[in-house]
N, CA, C and O atoms as a GROMACS GRO file, in nm:
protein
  548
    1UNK      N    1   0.085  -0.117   0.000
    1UNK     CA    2   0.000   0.000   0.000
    1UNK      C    3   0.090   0.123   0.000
    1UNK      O    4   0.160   0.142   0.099
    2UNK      N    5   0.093   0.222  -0.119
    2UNK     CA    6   0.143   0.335  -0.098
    2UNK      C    7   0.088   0.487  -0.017
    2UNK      O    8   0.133   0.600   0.000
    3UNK      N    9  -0.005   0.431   0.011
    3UNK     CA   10  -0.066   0.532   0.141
    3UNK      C   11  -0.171   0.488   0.215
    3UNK      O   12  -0.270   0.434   0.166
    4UNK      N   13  -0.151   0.514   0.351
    4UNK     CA   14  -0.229   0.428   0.462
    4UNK      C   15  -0.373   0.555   0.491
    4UNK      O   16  -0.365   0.677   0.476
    5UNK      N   17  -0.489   0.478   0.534
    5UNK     CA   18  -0.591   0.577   0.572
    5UNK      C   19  -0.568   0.649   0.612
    5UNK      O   20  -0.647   0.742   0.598
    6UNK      N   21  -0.467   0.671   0.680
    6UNK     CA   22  -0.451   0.769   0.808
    6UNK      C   23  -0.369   0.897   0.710
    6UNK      O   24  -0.399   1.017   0.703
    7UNK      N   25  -0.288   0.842   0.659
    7UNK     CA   26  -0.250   0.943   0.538
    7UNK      C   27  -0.342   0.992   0.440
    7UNK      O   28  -0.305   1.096   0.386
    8UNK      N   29  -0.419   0.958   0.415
    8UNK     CA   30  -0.559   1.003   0.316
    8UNK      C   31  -0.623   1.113   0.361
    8UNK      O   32  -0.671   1.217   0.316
    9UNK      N   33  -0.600   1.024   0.523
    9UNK     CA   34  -0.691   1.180   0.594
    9UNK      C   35  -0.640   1.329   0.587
    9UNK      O   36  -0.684   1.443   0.569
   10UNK      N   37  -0.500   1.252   0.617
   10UNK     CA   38  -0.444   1.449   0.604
   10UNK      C   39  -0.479   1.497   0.445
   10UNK      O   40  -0.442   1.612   0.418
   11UNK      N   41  -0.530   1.442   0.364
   11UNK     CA   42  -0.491   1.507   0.237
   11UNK      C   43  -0.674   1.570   0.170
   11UNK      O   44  -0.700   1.644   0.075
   12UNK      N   45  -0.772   1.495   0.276
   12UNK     CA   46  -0.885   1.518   0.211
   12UNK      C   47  -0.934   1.615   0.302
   12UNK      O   48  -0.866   1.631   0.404
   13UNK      N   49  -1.051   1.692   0.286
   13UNK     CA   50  -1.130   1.742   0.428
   13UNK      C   51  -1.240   1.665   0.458
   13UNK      O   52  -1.348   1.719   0.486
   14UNK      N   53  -1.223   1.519   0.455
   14UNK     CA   54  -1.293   1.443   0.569
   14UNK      C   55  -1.222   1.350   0.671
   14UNK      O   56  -1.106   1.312   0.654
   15UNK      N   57  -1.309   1.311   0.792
   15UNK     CA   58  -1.276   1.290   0.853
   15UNK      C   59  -1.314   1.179   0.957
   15UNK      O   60  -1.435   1.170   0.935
   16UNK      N   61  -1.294   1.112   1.030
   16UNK     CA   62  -1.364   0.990   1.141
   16UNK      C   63  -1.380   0.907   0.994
   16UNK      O   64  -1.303   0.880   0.902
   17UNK      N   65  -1.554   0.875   1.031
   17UNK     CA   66  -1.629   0.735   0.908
   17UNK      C   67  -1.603   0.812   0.729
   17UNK      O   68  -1.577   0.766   0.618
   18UNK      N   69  -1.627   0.934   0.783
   18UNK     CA   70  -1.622   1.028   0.623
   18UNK      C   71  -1.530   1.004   0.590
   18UNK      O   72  -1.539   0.987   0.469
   19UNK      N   73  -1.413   0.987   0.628
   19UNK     CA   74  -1.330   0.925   0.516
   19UNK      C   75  -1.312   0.802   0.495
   19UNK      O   76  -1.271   0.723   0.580
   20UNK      N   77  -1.362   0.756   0.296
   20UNK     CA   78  -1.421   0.655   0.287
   20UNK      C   79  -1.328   0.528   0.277
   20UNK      O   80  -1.353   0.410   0.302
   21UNK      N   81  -1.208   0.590   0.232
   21UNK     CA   82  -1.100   0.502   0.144
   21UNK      C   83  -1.033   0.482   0.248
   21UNK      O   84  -1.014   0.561   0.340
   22UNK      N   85  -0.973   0.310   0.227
   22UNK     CA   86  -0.845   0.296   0.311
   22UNK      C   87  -0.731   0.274   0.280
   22UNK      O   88  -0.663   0.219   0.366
   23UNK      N   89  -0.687   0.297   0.190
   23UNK     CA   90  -0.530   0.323   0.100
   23UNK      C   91  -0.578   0.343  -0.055
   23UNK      O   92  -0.688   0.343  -0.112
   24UNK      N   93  -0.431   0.361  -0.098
   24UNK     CA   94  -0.383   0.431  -0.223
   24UNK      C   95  -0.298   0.269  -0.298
   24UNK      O   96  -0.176   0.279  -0.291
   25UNK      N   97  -0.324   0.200  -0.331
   25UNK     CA   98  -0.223   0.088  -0.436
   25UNK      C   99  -0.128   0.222  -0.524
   25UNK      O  100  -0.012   0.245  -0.491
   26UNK      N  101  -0.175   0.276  -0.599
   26UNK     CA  102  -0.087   0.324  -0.713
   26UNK      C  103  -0.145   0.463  -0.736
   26UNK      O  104  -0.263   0.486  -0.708
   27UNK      N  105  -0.053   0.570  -0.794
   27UNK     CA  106  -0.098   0.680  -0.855
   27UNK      C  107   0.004   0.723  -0.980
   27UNK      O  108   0.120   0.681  -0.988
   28UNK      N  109  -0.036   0.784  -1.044
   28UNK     CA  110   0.084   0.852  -1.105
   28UNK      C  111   0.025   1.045  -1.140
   28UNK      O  112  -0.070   1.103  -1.087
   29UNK      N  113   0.114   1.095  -1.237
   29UNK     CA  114   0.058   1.213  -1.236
   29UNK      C  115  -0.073   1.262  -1.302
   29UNK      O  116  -0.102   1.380  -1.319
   30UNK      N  117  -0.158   1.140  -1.342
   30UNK     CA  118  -0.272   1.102  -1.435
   30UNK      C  119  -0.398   1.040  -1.341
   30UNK      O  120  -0.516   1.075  -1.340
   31UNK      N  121  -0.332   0.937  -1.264
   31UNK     CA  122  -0.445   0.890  -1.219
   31UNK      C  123  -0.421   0.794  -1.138
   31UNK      O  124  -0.332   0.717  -1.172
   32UNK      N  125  -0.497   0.768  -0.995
   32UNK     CA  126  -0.456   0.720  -0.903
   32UNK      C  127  -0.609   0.575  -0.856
   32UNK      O  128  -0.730   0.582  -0.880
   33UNK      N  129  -0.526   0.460  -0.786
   33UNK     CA  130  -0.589   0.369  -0.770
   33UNK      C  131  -0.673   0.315  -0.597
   33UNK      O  132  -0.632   0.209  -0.551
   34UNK      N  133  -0.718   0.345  -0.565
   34UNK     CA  134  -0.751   0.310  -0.421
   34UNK      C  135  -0.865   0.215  -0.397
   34UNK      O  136  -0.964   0.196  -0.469
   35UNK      N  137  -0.826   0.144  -0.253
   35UNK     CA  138  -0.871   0.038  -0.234
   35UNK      C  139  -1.002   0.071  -0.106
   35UNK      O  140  -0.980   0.142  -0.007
   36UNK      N  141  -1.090   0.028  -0.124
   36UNK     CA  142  -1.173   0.058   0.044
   36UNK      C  143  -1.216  -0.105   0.081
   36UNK      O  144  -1.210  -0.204   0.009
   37UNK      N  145  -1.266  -0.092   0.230
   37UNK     CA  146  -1.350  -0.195   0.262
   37UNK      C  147  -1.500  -0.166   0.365
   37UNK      O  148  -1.572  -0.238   0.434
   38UNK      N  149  -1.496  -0.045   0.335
   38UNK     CA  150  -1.583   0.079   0.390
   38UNK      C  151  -1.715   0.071   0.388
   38UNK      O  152  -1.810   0.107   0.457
   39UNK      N  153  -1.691   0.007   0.278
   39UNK     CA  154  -1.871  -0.010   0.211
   39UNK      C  155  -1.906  -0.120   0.256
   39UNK      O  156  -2.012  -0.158   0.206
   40UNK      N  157  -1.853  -0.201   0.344
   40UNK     CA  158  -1.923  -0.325   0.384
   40UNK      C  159  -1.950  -0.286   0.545
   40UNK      O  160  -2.012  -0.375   0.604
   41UNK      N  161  -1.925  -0.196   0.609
   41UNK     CA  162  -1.911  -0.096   0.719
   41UNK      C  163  -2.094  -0.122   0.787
   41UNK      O  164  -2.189  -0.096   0.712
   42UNK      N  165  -2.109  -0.156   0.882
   42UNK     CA  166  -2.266  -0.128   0.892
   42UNK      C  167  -2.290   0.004   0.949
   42UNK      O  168  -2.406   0.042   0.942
   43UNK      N  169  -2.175   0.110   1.024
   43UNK     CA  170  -2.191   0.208   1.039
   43UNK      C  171  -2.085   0.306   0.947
   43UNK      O  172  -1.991   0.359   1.005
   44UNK      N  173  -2.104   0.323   0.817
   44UNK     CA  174  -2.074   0.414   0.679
   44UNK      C  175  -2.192   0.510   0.707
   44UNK      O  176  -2.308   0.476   0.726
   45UNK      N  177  -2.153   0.603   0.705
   45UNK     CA  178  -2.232   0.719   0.691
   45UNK      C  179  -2.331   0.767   0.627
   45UNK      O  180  -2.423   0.841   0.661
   46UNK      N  181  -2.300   0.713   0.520
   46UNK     CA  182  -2.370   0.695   0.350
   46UNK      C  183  -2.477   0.592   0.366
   46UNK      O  184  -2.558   0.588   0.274
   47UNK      N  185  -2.492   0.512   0.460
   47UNK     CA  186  -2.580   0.404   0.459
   47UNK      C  187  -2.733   0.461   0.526
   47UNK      O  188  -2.738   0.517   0.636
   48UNK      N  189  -2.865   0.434   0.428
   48UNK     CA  190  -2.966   0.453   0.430
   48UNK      C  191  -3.037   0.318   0.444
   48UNK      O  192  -3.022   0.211   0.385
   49UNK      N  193  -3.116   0.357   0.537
   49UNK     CA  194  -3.227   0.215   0.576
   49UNK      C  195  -3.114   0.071   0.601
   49UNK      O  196  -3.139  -0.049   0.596
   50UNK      N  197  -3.019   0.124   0.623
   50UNK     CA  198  -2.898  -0.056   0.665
   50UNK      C  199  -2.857  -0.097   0.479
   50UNK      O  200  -2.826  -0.208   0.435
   51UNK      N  201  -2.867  -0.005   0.424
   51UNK     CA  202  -2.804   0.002   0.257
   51UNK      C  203  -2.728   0.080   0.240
   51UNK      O  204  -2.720   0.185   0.303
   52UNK      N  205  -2.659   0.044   0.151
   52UNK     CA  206  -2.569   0.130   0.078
   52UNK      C  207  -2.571   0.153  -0.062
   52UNK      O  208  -2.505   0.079  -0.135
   53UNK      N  209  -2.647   0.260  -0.116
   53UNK     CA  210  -2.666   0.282  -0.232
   53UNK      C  211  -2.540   0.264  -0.331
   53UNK      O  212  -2.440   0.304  -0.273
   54UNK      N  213  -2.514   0.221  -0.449
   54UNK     CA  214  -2.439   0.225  -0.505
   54UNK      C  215  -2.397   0.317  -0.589
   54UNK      O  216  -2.282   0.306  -0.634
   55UNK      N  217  -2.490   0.441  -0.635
   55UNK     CA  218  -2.459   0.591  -0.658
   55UNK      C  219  -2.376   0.671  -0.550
   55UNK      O  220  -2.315   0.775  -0.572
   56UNK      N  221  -2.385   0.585  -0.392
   56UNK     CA  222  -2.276   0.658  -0.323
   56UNK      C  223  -2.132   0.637  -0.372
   56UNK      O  224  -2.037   0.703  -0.328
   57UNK      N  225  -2.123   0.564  -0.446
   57UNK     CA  226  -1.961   0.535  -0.460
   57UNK      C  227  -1.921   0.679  -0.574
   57UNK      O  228  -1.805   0.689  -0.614
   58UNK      N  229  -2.004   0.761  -0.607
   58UNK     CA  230  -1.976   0.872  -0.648
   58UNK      C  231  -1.888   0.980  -0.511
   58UNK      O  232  -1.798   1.055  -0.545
   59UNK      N  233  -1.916   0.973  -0.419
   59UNK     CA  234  -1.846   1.003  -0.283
   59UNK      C  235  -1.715   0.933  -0.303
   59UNK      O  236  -1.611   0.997  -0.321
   60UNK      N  237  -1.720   0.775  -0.298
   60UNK     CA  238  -1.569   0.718  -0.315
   60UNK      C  239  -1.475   0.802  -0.418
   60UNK      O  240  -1.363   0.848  -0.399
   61UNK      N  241  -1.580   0.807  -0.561
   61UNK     CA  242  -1.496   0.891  -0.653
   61UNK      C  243  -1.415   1.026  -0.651
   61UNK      O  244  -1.320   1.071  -0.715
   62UNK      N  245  -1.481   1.062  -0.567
   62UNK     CA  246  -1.486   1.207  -0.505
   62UNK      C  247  -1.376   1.210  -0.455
   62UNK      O  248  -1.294   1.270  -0.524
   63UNK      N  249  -1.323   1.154  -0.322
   63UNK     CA  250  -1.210   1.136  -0.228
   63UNK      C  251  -1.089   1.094  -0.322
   63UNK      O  252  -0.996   1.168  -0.352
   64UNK      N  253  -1.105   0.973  -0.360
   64UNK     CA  254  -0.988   0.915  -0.483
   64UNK      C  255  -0.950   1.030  -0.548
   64UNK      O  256  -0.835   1.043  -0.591
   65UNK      N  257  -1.047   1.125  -0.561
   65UNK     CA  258  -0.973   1.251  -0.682
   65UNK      C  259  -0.911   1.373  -0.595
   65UNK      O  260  -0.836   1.463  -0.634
   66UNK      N  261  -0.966   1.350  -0.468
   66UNK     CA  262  -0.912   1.505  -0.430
   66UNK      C  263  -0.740   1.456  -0.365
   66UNK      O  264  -0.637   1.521  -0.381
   67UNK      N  265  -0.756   1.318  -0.289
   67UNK     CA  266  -0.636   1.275  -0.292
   67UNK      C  267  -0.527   1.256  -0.408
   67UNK      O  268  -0.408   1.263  -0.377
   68UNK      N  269  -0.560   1.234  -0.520
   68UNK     CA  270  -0.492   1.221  -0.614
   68UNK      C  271  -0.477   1.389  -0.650
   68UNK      O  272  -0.376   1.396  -0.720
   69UNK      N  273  -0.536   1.532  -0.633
   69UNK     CA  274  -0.526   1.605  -0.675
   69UNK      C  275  -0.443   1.688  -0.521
   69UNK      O  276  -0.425   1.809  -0.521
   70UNK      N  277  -0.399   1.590  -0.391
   70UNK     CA  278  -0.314   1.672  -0.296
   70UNK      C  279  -0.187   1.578  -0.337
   70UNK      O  280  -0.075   1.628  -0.333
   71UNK      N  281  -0.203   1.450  -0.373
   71UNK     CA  282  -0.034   1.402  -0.413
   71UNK      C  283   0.006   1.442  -0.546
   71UNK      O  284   0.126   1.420  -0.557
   72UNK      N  285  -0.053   1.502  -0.673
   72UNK     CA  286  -0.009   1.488  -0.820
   72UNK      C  287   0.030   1.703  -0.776
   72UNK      O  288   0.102   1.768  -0.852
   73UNK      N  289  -0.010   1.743  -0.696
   73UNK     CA  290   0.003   1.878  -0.684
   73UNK      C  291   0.105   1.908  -0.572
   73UNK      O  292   0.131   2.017  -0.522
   74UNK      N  293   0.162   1.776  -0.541
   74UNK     CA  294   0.290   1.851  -0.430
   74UNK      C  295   0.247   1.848  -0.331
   74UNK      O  296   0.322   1.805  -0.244
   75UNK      N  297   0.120   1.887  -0.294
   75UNK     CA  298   0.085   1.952  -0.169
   75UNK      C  299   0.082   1.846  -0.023
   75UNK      O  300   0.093   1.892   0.090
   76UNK      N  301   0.070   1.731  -0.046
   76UNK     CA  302   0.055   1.657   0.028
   76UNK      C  303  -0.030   1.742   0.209
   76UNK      O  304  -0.037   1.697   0.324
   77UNK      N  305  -0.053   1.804   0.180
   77UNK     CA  306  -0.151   1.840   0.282
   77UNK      C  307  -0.326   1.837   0.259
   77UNK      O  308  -0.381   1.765   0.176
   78UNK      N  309  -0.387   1.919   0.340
   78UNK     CA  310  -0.513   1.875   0.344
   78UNK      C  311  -0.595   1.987   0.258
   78UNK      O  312  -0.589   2.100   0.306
   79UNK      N  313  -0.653   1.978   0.166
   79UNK     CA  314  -0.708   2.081   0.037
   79UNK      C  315  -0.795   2.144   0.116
   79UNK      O  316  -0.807   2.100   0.230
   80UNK      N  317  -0.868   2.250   0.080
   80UNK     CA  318  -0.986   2.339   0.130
   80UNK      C  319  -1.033   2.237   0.029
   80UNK      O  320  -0.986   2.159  -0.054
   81UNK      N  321  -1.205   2.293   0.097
   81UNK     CA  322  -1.323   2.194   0.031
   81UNK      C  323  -1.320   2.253  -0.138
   81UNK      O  324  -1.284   2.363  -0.180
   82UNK      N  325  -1.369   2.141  -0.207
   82UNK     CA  326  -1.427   2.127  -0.331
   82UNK      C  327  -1.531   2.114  -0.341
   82UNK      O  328  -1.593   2.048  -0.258
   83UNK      N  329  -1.577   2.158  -0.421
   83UNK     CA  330  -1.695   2.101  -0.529
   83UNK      C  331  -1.749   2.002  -0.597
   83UNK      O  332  -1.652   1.984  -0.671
   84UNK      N  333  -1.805   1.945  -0.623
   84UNK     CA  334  -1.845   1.837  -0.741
   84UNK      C  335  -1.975   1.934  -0.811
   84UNK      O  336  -2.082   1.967  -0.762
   85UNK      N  337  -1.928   1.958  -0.918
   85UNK     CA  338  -2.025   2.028  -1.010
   85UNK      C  339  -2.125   1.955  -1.096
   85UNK      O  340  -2.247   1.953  -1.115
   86UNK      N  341  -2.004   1.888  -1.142
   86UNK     CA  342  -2.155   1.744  -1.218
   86UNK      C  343  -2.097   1.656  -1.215
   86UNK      O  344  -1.986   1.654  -1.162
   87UNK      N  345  -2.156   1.547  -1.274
   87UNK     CA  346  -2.108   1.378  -1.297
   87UNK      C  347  -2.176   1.376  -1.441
   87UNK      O  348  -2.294   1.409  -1.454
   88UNK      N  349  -2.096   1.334  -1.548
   88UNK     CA  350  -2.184   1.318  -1.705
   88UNK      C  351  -2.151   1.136  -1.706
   88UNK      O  352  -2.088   1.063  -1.629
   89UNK      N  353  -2.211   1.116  -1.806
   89UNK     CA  354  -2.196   0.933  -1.832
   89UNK      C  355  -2.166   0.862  -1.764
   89UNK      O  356  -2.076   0.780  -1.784
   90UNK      N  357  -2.250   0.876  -1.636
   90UNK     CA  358  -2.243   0.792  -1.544
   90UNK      C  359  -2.341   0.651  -1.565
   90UNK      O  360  -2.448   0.652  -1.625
   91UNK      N  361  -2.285   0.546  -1.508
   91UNK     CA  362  -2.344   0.442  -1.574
   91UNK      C  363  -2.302   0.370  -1.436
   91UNK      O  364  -2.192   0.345  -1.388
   92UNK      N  365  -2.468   0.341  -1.379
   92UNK     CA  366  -2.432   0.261  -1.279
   92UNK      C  367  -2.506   0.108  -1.296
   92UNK      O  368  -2.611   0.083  -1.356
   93UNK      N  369  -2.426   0.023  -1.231
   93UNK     CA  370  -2.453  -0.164  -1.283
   93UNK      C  371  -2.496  -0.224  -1.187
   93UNK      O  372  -2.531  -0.342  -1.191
   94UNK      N  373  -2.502  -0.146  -1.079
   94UNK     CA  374  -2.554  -0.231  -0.927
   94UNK      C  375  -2.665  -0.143  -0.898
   94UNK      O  376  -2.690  -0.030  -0.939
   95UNK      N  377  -2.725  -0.219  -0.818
   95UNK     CA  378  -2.788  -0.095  -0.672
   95UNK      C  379  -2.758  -0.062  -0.563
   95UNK      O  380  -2.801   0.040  -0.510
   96UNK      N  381  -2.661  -0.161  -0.499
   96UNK     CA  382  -2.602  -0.151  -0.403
   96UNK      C  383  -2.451  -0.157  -0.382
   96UNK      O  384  -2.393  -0.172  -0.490
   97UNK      N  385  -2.360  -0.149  -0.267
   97UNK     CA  386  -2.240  -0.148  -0.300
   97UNK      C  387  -2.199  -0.249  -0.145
   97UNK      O  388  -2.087  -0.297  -0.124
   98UNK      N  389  -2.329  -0.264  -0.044
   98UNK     CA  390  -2.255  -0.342   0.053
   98UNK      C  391  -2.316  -0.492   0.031
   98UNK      O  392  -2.332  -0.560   0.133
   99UNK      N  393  -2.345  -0.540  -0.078
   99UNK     CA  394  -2.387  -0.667  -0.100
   99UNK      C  395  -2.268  -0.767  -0.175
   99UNK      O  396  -2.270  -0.890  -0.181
  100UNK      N  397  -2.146  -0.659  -0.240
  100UNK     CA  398  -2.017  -0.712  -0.271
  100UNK      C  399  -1.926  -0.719  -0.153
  100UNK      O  400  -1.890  -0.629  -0.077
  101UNK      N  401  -1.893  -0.863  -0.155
  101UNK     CA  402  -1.798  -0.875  -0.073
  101UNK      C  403  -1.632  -0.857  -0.164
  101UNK      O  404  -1.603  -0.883  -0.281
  102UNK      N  405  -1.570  -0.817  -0.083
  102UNK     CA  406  -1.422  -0.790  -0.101
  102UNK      C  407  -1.370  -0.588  -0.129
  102UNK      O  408  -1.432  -0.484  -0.107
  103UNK      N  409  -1.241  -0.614  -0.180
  103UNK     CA  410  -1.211  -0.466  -0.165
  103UNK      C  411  -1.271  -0.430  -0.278
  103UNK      O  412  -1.274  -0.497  -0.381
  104UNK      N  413  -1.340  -0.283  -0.254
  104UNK     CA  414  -1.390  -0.228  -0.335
  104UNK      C  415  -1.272  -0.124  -0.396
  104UNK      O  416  -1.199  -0.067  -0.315
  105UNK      N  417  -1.256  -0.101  -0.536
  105UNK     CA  418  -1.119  -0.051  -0.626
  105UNK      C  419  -1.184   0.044  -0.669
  105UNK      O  420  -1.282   0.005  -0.732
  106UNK      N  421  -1.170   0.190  -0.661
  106UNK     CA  422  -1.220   0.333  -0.675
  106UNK      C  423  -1.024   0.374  -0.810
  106UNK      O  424  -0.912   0.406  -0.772
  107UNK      N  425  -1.067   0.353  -0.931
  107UNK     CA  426  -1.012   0.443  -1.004
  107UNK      C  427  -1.006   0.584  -1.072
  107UNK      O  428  -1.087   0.593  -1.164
  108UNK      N  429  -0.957   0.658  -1.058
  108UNK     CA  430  -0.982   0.786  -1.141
  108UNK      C  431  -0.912   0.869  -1.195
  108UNK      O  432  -0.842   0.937  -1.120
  109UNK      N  433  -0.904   0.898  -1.354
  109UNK     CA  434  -0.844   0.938  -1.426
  109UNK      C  435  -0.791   1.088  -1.483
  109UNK      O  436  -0.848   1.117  -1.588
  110UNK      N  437  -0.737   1.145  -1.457
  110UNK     CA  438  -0.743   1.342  -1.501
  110UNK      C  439  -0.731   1.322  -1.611
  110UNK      O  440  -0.657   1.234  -1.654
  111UNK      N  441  -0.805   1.402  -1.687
  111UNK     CA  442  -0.833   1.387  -1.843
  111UNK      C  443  -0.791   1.543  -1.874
  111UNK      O  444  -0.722   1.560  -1.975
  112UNK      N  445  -0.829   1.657  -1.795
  112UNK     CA  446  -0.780   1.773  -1.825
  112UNK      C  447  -0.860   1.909  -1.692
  112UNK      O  448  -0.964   1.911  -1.625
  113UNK      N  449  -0.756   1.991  -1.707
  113UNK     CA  450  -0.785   2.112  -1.592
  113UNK      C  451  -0.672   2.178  -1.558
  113UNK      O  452  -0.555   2.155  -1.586
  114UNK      N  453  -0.729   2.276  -1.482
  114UNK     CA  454  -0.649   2.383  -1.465
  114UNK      C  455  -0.610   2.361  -1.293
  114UNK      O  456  -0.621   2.256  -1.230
  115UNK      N  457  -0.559   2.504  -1.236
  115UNK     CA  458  -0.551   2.461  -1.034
  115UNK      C  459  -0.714   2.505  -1.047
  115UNK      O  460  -0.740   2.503  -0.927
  116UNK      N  461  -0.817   2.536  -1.102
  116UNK     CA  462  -0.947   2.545  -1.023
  116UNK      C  463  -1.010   2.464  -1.104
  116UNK      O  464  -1.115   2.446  -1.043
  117UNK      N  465  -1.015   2.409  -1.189
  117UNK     CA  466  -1.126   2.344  -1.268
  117UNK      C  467  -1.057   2.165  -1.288
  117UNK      O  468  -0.942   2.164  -1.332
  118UNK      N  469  -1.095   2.081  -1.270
  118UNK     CA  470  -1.060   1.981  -1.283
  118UNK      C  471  -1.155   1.869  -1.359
  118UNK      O  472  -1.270   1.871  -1.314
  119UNK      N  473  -1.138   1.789  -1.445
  119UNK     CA  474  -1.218   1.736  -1.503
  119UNK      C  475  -1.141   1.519  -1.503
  119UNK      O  476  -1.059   1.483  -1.588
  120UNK      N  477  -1.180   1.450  -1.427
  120UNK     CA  478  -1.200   1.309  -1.426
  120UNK      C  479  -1.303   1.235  -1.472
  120UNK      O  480  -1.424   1.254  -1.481
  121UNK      N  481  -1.211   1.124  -1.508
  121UNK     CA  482  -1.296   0.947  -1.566
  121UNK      C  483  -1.287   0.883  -1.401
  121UNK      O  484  -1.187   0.864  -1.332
  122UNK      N  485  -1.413   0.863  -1.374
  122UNK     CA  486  -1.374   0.714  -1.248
  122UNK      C  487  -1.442   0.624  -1.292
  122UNK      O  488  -1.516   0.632  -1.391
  123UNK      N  489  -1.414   0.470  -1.182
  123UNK     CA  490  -1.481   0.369  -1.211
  123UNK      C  491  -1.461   0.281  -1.124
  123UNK      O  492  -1.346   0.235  -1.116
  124UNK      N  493  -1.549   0.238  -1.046
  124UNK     CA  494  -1.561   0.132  -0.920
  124UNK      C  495  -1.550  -0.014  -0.937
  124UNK      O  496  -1.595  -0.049  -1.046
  125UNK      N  497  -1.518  -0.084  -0.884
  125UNK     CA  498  -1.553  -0.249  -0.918
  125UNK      C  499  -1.530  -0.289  -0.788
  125UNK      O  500  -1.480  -0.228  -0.693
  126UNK      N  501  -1.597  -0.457  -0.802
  126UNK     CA  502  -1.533  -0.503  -0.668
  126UNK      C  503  -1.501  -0.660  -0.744
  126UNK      O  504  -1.568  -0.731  -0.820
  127UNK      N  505  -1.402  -0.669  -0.700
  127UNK     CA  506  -1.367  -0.840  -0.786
  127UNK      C  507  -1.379  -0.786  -0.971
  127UNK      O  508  -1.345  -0.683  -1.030
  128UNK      N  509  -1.451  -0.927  -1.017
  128UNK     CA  510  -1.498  -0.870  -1.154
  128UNK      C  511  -1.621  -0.781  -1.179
  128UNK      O  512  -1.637  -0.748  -1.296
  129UNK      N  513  -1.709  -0.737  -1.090
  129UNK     CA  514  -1.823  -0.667  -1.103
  129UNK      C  515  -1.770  -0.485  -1.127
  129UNK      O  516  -1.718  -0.407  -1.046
  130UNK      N  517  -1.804  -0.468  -1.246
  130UNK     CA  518  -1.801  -0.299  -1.215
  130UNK      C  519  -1.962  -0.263  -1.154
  130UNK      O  520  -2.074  -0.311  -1.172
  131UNK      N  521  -1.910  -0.162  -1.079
  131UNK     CA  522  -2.023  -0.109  -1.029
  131UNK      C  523  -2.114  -0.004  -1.043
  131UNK      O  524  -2.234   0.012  -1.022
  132UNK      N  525  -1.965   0.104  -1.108
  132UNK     CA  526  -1.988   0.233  -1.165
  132UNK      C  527  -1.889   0.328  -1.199
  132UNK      O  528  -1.795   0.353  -1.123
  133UNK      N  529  -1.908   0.390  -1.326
  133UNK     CA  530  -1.858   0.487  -1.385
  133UNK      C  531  -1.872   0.611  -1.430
  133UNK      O  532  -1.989   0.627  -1.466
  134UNK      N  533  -1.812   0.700  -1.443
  134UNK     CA  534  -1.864   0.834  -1.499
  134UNK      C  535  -1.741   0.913  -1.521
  134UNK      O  536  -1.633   0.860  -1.544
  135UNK      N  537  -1.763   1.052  -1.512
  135UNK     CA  538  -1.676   1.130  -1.569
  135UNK      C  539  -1.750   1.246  -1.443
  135UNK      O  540  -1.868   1.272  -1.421
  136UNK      N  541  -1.616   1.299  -1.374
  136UNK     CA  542  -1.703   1.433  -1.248
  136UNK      C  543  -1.589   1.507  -1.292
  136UNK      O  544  -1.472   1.472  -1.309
  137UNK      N  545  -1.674   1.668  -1.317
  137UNK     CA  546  -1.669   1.771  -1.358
  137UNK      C  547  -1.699   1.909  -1.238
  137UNK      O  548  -1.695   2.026  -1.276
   0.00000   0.00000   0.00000
């Protein structure tokens, strides 16, 4: 593991259960790979009625990018909050995300941006199941 939860934390502005991910496998200056086991959590934050929607893993996507946007930027510290402005071609294959067992794999790709505007590909799986994809803007 090239970065432990506890390191994630300094780099996102969440915190305790909110932060979803529990390491980093790989990044480069493009796009970084992380692993959770979060979503099988019976107290996840994100969990409605003892579920876990599988449009939440748009949240997973979320974290994977801002971490990848405090290690690909030097900063290795903790970002002021962001935004998520939209999500386009998102394509989700599940309904849920705590009915897969094993690590859930949050990828996401920088396709292009500036220091304020940032534009990513992600995509969830767990084992061989993808779960979900899109593009957040």
């Amino acid at each position: 593991m090239r970065l432990t939860r506890a390191e994630i934390a300094g780099l996102i502005p969440h915190a305790g259960a909110m932060c979803l991910l529990d390491g980093v496998v790989s990044w480069d200056e493009n796009r970084i790979r992380c692993v959770s086991r979060s979503h099988l959590d019976a107290g996840n934050p994100l969990r409605a009625g003892g579920q876990l929607p599988a449009v939440c893993g748009i949240e997973y996507a979320a974290q994977a990018m801002a971490v990848h946007g405090g290690l690909a930027g030097g900063a290795r510290a903790r970002p002021r909050a962001g935004y998520l402005a939209s999500v386009r071609d998102m394509a989700c294959r599940r309904e849920r995300l705590d009915d897969l067992a094993g690590d859930l794999v949050v990828e996401a790709e920088r396709m292009m941006g500036d220091g304020a505007r940032v534009i990513y590909e992600f995509r969830l799986w767990v084992g061989e199941t993808e779960v979900l994809s899109g593009a957040r803007r």
